[in-house]
C-alpha positions in Angstrom: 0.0 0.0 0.0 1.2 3.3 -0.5 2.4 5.9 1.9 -0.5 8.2 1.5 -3.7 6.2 0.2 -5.1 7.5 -3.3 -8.4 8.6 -3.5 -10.1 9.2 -6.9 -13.2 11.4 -7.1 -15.3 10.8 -10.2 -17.6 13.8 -10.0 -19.6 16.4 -12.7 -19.4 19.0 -10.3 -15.8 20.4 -10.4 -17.2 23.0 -7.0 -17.6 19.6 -5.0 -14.8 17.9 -6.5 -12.6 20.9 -4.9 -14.1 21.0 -1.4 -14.3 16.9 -1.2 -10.4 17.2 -2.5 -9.1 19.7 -0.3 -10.8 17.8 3.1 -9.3 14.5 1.9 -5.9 16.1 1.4 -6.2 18.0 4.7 -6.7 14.2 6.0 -3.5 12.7 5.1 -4.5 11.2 1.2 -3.2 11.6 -2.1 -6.5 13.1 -4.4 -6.8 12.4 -8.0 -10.0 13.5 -10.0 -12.0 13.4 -12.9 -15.5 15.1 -14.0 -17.2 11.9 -15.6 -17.4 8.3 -15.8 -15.8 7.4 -19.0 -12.5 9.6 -17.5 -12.6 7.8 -14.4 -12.9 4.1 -15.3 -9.6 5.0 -17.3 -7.9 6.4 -14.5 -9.1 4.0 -12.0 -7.7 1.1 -14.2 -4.6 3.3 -14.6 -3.8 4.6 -10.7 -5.3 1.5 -9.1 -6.7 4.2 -6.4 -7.5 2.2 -2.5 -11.0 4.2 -3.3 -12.9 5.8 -5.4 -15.7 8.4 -4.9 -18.1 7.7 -7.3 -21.1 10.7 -8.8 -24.5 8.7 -9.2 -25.9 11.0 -11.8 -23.1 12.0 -14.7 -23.1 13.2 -18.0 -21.2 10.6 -20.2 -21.5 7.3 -18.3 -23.3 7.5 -14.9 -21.7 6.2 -11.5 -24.2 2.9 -11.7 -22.7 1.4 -15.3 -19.0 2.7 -14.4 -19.3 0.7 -10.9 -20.5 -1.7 -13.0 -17.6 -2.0 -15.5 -15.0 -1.3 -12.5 -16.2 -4.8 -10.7 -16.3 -6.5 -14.2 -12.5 -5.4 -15.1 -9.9 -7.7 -13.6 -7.2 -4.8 -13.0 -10.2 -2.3 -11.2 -12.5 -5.0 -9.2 -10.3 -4.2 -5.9 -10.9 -0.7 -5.8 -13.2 0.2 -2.6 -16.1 2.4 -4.8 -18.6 4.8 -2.6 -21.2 5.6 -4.4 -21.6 9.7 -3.9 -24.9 11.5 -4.4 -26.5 14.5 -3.9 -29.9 13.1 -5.3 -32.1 11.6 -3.6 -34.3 11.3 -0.3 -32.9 11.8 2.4 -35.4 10.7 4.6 -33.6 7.5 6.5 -35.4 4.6 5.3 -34.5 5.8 2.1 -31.1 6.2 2.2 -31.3 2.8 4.0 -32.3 0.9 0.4 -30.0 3.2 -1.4 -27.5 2.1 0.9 -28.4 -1.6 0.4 -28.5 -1.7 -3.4 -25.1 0.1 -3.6 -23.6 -2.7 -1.4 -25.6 -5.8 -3.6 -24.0 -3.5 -6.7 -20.6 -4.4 -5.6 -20.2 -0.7 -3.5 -18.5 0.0 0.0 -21.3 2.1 0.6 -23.8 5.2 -0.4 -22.7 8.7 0.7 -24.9 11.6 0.7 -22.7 14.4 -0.5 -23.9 16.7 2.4 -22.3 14.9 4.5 -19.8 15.9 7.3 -16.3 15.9 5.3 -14.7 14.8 9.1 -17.4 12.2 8.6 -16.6 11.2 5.0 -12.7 11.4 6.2 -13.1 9.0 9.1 -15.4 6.5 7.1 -12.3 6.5 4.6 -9.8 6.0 6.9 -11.4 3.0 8.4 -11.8 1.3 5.0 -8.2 1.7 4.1 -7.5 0.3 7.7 -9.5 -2.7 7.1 -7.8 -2.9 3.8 -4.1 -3.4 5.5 -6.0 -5.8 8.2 -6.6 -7.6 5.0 -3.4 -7.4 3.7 -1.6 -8.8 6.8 -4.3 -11.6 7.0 -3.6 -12.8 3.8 0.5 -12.2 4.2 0.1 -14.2 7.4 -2.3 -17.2 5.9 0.4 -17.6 3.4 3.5 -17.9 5.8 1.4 -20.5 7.5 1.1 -22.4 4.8 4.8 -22.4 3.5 
């Protein structure tokens, strides 16, 4: 893993793509971004981000077929991919079943873009963390079995 975890925001709003970026840098990770899906599968498959925050609604390709392709590509599947809306309801069962069709889609999660940024920043930091825990797991399963 890298010294400073890549993030790659795929978003059509270059306003949010500045505030999100500036946050996550402030945080202690390396930002990349990209204004639509059809740029951000190719750098995705090219920078091999940790993460990726993904827009739902994009000109181009939209963040549902470009999740899609990313967990159908052998080089991109691994990437950890947050969907990232501000569309929506936000009334809780809602976001609930937004939430649960991002996961079945092959998403870490679904984030409301009015979110907290510390919020966004913590929820990041833990899935990089449980990314080394699953490094070191599988480092240590194969020492075992040597």
């Amino acid at each position: 893993m890298r010294k400073k975890p890549l993030i790659l925001i795929t978003d059509d709003e270059p306003n949010i793509r500045e505030i999100v970026k500036t946050k996550l840098e402030a945080s202690g990770f390396e930002v990349r971004e990209t204004g639509n899906g059809i740029e951000g599968f190719k750098l995705a498959k090219e920078l091999k981000p940790e993460i990726m925050l993904l827009d739902v609604v994009m000109p181009e390709r939209d963040g549902i077929e470009t999740l899609f392709k990313l967990k159908g590509d052998e080089d991109a599947k691994r990437i950890k991919v947050f969907l990232f809306t501000g569309k929506g309801d936000p009334r809780a069962d809602i976001v609930e079943l937004n939430r649960q069709f991002a996961r079945e889609s092959g998403a870490v999660d679904f984030i409301r873009k009015e979110i907290d940024l510390d919020e966004l920043a913590a929820k990041l930091w833990k899935t990089i963390q449980e990314l080394k825990d699953e490094e070191e797991y599988k480092k240590q399963r194969k020492e075992f079995s040597n």
